[in-house]
C-alpha positions in Angstrom: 53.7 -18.9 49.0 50.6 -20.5 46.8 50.6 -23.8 45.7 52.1 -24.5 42.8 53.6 -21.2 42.3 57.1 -19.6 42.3 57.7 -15.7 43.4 61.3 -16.1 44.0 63.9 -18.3 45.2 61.8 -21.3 48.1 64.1 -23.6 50.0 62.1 -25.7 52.9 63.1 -26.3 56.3 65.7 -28.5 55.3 67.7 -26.1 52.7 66.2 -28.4 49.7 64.5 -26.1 47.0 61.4 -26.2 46.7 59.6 -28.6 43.2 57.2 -27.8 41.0 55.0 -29.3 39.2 53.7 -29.3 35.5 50.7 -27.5 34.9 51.2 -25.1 37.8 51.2 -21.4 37.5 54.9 -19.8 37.5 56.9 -17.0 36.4 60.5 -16.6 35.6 63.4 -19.0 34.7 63.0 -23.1 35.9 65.3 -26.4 35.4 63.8 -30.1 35.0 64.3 -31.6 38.1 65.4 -34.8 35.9 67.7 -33.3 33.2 68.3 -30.0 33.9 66.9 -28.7 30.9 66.1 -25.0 31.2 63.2 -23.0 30.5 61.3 -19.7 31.2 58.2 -19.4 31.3 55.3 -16.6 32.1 51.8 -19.0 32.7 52.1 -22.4 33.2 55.0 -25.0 33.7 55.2 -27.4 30.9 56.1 -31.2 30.4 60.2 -31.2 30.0 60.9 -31.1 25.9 64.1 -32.9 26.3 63.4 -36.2 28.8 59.0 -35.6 29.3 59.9 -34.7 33.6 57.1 -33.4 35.2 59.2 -31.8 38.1 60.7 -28.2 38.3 63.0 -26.8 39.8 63.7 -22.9 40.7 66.8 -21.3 38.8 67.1 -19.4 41.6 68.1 -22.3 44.2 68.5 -25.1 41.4 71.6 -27.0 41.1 71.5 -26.6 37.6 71.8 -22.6 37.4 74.7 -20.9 35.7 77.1 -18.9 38.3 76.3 -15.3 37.5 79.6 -13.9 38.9 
């Protein structure tokens, strides 16, 4: 995987997903590691709206997600 950048769901060795920060290149859906505020996004990862958190999380792996069943 690049630095910085998402392509699908990333846990590491220890089953924790993967963080990203703001100003890194993603694509798709992300929470705030801090609020859980939700956003999606196409470029770059922003500063959180809601509570300024600089950290991102995957919706694919983040605790945060909506069940999809």
């Amino acid at each position: 995987m690049e630095p910085g950048r998402a392509e699908g769901a990333a846990l590491d060795r220890d089953g924790a997903p993967d963080f990203f920060r703001t100003g890194s290149e993603a694509n798709g859906e992300y929470y705030c590691a801090e609020c859980g505020y939700g956003v999606s996004v196409r470029l770059l990862l922003p500063v959180c709206p809601m509570c300024r958190g600089r950290s991102w999380e995957d919706a694919a792996t983040s605790p945060f997600a909506r069940s999809r069943a």
